[in-house]
C-alpha positions in Angstrom: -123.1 -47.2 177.8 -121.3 -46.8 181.2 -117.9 -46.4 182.4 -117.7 -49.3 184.9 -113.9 -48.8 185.8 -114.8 -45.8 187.4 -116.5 -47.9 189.9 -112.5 -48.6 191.1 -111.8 -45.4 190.7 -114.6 -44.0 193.4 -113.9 -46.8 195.5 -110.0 -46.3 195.9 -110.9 -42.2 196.7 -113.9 -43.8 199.3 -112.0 -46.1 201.4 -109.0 -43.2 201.7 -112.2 -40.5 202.5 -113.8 -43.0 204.7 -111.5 -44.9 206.5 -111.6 -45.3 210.9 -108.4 -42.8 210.2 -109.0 -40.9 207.2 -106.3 -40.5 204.9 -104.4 -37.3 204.4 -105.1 -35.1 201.2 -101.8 -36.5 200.1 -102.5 -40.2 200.2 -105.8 -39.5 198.7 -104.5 -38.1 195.7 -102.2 -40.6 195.2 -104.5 -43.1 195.5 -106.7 -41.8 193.0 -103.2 -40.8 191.0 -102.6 -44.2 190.7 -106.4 -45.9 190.0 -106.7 -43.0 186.8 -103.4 -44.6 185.6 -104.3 -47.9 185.9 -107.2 -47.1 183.9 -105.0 -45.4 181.2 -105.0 -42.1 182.4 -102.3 -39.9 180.0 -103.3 -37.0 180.4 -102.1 -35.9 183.5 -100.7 -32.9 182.3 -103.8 -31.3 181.0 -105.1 -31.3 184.8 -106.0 -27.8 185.9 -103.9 -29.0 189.4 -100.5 -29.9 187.5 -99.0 -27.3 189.1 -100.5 -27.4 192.5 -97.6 -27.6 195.0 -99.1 -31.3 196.6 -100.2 -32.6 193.3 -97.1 -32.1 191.9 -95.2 -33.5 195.1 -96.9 -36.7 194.5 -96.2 -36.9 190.9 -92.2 -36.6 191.3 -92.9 -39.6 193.9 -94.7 -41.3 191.5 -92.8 -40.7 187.7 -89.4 -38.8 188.9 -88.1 -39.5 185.5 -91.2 -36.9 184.5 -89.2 -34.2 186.4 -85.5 -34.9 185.7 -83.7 -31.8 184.6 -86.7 -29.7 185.5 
């Protein structure tokens, strides 16, 4: 049995990767930020790049409540 949603998933990283203008590293993970959550991603956390300085920019962008009183 597949995983079909990932098909969105690669897709929403592709067109940011292979775009006329390609996307910066920024938008890119928030794009594919945003496609693993609407998939139910809940586990962000557990990433081995929580803590990377860009990742974790985007995340306050994206769930500042995550980071109040940090």
């Amino acid at each position: 049995m597949g995983w079909c949603s990932a098909t969105e998933i690669f897709d929403s990283v592709c067109e940011g990767l292979l775009a006329e203008e390609p996307k910066s590293k920024k938008e890119i993970i928030k794009k594919l930020i945003v496609a693993l959550e609407d998939g139910d991603w809940d586990c962000q956390q557990d990433s081995e790049f929580w803590d990377h300085p860009l990742v974790r920019e985007v995340m306050r962008e994206l769930h500042p409540r995550w980071f109040d009183g940090a």
